[in-house]
N, C-alpha and C positions, 0 to 999 in steps of 0.2 A: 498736625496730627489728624489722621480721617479719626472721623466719629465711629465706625464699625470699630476701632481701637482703643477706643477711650477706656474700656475695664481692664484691657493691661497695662494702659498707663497707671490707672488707681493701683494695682495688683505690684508695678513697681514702687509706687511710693509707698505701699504699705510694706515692702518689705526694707527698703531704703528708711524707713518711721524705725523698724524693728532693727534696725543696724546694720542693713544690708549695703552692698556697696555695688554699682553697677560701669561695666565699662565705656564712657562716654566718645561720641565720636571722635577723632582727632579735628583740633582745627584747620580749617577755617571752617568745616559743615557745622559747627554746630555741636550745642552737649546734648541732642536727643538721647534717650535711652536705647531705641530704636534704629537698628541697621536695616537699612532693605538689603536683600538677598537674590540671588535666582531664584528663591522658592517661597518666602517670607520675609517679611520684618521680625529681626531677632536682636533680642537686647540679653547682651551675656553680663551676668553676672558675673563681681570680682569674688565675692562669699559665696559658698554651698546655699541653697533657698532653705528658709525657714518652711517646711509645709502647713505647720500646724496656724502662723501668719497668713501664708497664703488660702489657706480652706476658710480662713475666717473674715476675709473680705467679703463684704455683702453684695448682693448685684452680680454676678459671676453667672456667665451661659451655661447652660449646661455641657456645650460641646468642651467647654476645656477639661482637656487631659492633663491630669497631676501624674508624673512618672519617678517615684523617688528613689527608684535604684538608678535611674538616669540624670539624676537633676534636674528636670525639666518640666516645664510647661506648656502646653501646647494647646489653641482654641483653631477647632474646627470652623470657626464661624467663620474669624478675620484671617486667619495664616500667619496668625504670630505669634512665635515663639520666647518665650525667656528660658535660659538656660545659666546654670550655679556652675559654680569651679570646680564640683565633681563629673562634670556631663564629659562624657566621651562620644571625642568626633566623628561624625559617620552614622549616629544613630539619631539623627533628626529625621523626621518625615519627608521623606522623597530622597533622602540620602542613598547611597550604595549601602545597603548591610543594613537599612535602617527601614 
């Protein structure tokens, strides 16, 4: 885990604490939360995000963006993304349409 990441690991376990459920690598990589990407590390959730969970973790950047007609999560600081089982693909940061 870099450290510039470590509040969206908190941010997953606090929604994972709240009954959230996240999609885990496939083996052999590993159960990180966290996929690297061409453009991010993004950990998809298998449940819709709780926002009212997520606004209430403490420690949080300011650069994170909460998008809740899109499911998503997004910290300007690190490039990393968590996205819920409503997010529609294509509308992530740096995506086509996005």
């Amino acid at each position: 885990m870099e450290h510039s990441q470590r509040h969206m690991y908190e941010m997953v376990d606090a929604l994972v604490r709240a009954g959230g459920r996240f999609r885990p690598r496939p083996t052999p990589l590993g159960d990180d939360a966290f996929w690297p990407t061409k453009t991010d590390q993004r950990c998809s959730m298998e449940t819709p995000i709780d926002f009212a969970v997520a606004r209430s973790v403490p420690g949080q950047p300011a650069d994170l963006g909460f998008d809740e007609d899109d499911d998503m999560i997004s910290c300007g600081l690190c490039w990393a993304t968590i996205t819920g089982a409503n997010h529609r693909p294509g509308t992530t940061w740096g995506a086509p349409g996005g």
